[in-house]
C-alpha positions in Angstrom: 5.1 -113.3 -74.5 4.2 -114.9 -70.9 2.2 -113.2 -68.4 5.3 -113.1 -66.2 7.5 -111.5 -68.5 9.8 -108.5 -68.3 8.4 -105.5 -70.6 6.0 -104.1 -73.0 2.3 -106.2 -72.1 3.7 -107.0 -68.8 1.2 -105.5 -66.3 -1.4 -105.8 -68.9 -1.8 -109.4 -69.3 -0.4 -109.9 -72.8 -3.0 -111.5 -74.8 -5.7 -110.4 -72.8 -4.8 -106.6 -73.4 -7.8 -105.8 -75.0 -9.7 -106.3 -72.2 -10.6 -103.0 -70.4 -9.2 -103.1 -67.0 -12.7 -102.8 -64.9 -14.4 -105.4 -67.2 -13.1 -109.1 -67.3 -13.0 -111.2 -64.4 -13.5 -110.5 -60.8 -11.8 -112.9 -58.2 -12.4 -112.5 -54.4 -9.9 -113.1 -52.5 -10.1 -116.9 -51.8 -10.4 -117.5 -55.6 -7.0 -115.3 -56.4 -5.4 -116.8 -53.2 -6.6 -120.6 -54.3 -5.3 -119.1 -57.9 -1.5 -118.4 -56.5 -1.6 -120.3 -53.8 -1.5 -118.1 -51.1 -3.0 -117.6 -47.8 -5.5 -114.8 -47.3 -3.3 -113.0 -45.1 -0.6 -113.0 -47.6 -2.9 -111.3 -50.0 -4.1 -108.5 -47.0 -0.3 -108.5 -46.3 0.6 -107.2 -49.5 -2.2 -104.9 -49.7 -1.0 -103.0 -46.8 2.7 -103.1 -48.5 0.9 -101.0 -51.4 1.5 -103.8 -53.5 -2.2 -104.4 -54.5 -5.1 -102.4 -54.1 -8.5 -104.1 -54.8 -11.6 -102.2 -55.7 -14.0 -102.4 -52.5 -17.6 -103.8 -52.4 -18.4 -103.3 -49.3 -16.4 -105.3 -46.9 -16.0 -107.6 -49.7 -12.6 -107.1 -51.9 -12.6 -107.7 -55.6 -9.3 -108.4 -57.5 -9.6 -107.3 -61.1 -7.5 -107.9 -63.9 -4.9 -105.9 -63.1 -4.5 -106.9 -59.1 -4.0 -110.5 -60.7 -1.5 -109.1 -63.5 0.5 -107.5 -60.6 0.4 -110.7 -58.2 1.7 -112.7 -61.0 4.7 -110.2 -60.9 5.2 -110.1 -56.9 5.2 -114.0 -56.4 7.5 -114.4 -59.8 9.7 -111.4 -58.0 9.8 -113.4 -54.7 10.4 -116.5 -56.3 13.7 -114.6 -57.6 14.6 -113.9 -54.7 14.1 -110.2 -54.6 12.1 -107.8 -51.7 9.0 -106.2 -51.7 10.4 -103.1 -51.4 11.9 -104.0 -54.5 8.7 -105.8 -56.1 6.8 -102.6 -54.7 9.5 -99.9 -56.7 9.2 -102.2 -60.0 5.7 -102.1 -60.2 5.5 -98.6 -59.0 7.7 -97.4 -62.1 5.4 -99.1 -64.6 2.8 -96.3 -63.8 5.4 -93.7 -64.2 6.8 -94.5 -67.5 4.8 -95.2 -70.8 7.9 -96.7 -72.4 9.3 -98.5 -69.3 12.6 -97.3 -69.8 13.0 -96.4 -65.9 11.3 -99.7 -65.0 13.5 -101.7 -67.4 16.8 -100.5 -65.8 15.7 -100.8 -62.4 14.9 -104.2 -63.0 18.2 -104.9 -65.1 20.1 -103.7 -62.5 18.5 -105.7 -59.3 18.6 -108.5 -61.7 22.4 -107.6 -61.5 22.7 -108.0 -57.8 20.8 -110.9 -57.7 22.8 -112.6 -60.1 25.8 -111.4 -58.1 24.6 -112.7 -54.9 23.5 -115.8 -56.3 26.7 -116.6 -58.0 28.3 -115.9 -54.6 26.0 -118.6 -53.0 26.9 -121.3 -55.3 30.5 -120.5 -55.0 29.8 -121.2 -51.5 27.9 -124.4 -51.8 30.1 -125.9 -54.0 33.2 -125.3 -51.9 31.2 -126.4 -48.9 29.9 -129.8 -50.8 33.9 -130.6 -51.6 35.1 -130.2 -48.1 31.9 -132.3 -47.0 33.2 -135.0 -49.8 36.3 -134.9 -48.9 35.2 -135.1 -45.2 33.5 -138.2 -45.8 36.5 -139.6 -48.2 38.4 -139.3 -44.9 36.2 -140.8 -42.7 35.4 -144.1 -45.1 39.2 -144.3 -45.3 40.1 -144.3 -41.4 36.9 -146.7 -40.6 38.7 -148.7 -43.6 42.3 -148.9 -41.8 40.6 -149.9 -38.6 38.5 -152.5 -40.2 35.2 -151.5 -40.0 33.2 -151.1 -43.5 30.2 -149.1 -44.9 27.6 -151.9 -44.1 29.3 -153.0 -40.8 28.6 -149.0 -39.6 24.9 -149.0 -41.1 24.1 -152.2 -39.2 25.2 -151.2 -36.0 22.6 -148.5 -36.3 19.9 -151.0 -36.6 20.7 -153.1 -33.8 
């Protein structure tokens, strides 16, 4: 199973689930934003969402296994289009729920929604892309009837 997947090994890495949470490796914050690629305020941003919470050194912050393990989750989440409320309400579940359960339909049904929304969208795109077609059908036609052709237009431009 992938780091980024949906379950059982999910916050804790997978493969690297042996490793102790406080042990592994460290990353400040330029090394887990060059990581992600993220800025540094995007990082501090989602800090002060409750998203992550990096042990202090310090001024200095230090990411630790599972900050990483939960970034990976919150960029994959936004990439899905989803908020961080709801990126923040996922992960907060995994802490409340050995089993997941909770977290697994939570996530099943904003999955839902997305899905919904998205399949909406496309609806919408490809109705708008067939009026655009047949918009330009039109057009190509009338410049046609009236003599004027494709490469007639295009060189006009250019002059």
């Amino acid at each position: 199973m992938d780091r980024l997947s949906v379950g059982k090994g999910m916050m804790d890495g997978g493969e690297d689930a042996g490793d102790d949470l406080m042990s592994g490796p460290r990353l400040a914050i330029g090394e887990l934003a060059g990581e992600f690629g993220l800025t540094h305020r995007t990082i501090r941003h989602y800090e002060d969402e409750g998203l992550l919470s990096p042990e202090r050194i310090g001024s200095a912050r230090v990411y630790g296994h599972r900050d990483r393990a939960r970034l990976a989750l919150i960029c994959r989440g936004k990439r899905l289009g989803f908020s961080l409320a709801e990126i923040k309400d996922f992960l907060n579940l995994y802490d409340t729920d050995d089993a997941q359960i909770e977290q697994m339909r939570y996530m099943r049904t904003i999955a839902r929604r997305r899905i919904s929304a998205l399949e909406q969208q496309l609806a919408d795109v490809k109705q708008t892309l067939s009026e655009l077609c047949t918009i330009d059908t039109q057009i190509s036609e009338h410049l046609r009837r009236n003599g004027i052709t494709e490469t007639q237009d295009m060189e006009e431009k250019h002059s």
